[in-house]
C-alpha positions in Angstrom: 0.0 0.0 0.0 2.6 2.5 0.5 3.3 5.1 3.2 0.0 6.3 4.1 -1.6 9.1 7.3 -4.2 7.2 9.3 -6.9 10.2 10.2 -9.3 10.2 12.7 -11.7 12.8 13.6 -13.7 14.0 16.9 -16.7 16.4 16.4 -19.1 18.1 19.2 -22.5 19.4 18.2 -23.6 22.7 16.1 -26.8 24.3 18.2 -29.6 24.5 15.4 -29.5 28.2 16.2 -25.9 28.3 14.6 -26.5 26.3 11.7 -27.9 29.4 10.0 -24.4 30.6 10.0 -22.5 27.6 9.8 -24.6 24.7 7.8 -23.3 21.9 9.6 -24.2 19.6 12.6 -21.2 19.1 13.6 -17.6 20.9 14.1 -14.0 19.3 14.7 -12.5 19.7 17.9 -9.7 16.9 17.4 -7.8 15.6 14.3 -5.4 12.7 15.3 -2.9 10.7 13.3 -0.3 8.5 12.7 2.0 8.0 9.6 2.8 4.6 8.7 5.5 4.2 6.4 6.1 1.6 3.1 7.1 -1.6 5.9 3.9 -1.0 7.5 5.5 0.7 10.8 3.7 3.6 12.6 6.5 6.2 12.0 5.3 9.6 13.8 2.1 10.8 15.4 0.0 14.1 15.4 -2.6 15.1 17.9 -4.4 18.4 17.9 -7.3 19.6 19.4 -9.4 22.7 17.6 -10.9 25.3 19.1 -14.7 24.9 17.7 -16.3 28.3 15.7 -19.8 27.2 15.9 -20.0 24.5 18.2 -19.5 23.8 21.6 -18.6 20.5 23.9 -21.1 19.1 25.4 -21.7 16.8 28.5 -22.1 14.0 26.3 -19.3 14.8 24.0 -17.5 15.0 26.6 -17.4 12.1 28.3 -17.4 10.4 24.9 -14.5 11.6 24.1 -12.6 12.6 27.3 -11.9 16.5 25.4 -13.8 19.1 27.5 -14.8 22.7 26.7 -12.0 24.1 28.5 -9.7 21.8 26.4 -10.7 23.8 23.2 -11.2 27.3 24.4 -7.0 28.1 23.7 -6.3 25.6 21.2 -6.0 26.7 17.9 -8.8 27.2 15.1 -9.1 24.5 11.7 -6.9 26.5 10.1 -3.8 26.8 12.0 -4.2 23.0 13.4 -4.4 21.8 9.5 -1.8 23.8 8.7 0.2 21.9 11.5 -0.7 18.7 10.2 0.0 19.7 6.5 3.7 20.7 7.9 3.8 17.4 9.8 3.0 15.3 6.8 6.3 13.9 4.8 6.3 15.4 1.4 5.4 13.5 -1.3 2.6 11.3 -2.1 0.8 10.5 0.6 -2.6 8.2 1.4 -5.1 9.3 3.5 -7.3 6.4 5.0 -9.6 6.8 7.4 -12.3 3.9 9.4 -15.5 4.7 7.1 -15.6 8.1 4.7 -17.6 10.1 7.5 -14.1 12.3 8.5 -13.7 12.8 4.7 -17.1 13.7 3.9 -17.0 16.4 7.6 -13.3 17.8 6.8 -13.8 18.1 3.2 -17.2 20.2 4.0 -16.1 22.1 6.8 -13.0 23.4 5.0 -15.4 24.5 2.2 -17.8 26.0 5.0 -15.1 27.9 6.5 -13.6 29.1 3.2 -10.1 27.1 4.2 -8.4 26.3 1.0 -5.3 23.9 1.2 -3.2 22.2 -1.7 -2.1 19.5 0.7 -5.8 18.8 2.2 -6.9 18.6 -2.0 -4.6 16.3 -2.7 -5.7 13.9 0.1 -8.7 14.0 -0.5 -8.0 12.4 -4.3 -6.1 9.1 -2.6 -8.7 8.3 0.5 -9.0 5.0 1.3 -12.2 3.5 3.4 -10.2 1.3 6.0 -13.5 0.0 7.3 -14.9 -1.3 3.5 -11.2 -2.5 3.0 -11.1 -4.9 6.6 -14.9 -6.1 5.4 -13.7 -6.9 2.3 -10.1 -8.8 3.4 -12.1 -10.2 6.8 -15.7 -10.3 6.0 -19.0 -8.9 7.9 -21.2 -6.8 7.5 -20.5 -2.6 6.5 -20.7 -0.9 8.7 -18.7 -2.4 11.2 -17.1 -0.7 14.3 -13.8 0.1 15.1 -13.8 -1.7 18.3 -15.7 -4.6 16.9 -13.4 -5.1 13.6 -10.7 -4.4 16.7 -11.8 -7.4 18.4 -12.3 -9.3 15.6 -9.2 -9.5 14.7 -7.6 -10.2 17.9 -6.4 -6.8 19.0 -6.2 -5.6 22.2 -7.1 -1.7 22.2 -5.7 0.7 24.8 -6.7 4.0 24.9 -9.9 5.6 25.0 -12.2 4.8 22.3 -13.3 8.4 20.5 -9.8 9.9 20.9 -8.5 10.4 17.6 -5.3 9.4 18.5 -6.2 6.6 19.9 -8.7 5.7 17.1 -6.3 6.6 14.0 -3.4 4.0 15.7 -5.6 1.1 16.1 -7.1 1.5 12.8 -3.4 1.6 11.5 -2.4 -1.5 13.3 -5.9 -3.4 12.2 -4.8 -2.4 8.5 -1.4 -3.5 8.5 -1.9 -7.3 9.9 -5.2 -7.4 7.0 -3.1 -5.4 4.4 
């Protein structure tokens, strides 16, 4: 498969009232990653969280995901914490994958919402691969299937909290590379 950035995404919720502004549900307040290179190794790591626009943490956001409102009120806006990521990436061709499309579909609209234009996040988006249709395909089952299911599945032992990006975009990585 190549070197490839394992993405995962955590969102709170958009108030209906500030949808009229901002025409989404939902807003990212944590983009985690890891790298994995061309023998399959996770190479490097990025955690972020983002300070929501529109959106605010909630009680059961919260304790989904462990990030709290006070965690997001000084960290930085989409912008900057892409920006982060898109210095943090190795140059070169790089592909994304991700467990499902949702954090495709929510980055790739958000960006457009926001007016945030970024070479590096357009050329992602053309190589995204669906690690969730991939392990369903190589293992079996039924789409969709649940990280911590497909986790269990195959035999491995998650640590971490589930919902942390982090957390989530290393265990995807390791579930890919024993199926790849």
């Amino acid at each position: 498969m190549g070197a490839y950035v394992v993405i995962d995404l955590e969102m709170c919720k958009v108030k209906k009232e500030q949808r009229k502004e901002f025409h989404m549900s939902r807003e990212i307040i944590q983009i985690g990653a890891v790298l994995v290179d061309e023998s399959e190794k996770v190479t490097r790591q990025f955690n972020r969280l983002v300070r929501p626009e529109y959106g605010r943490v909630d009680s059961f956001i919260e304790e989904l995901t462990g990030i709290s409102q006070d965690a997001v009120e000084d960290a930085p806006l989409l912008a900057d914490a892409l920006d982060a990521f898109s210095q943090w990436l190795p140059e070169g061709n790089v592909t994304a994958v991700s467990w499902g499309m949702s954090d495709k579909a929510q980055l790739k609209k958000e960006l457009s919402e926001k007016g945030i234009r970024m070479n590096v996040m357009d050329r992602l988006f053309l190589h995204w691969i669906d690690g969730q249709k991939m392990f369903v395909q190589k293992m079996g089952g039924q789409y969709p299937c649940p990280l911590a299911g497909a986790l269990a599945a195959a035999g491995i032992e998650s640590g971490g909290k589930a919902h942390d990006g982090l957390a989530d975009a290393y265990h995807t990585a390791v579930l890919l590379t024993r199926i790849v």
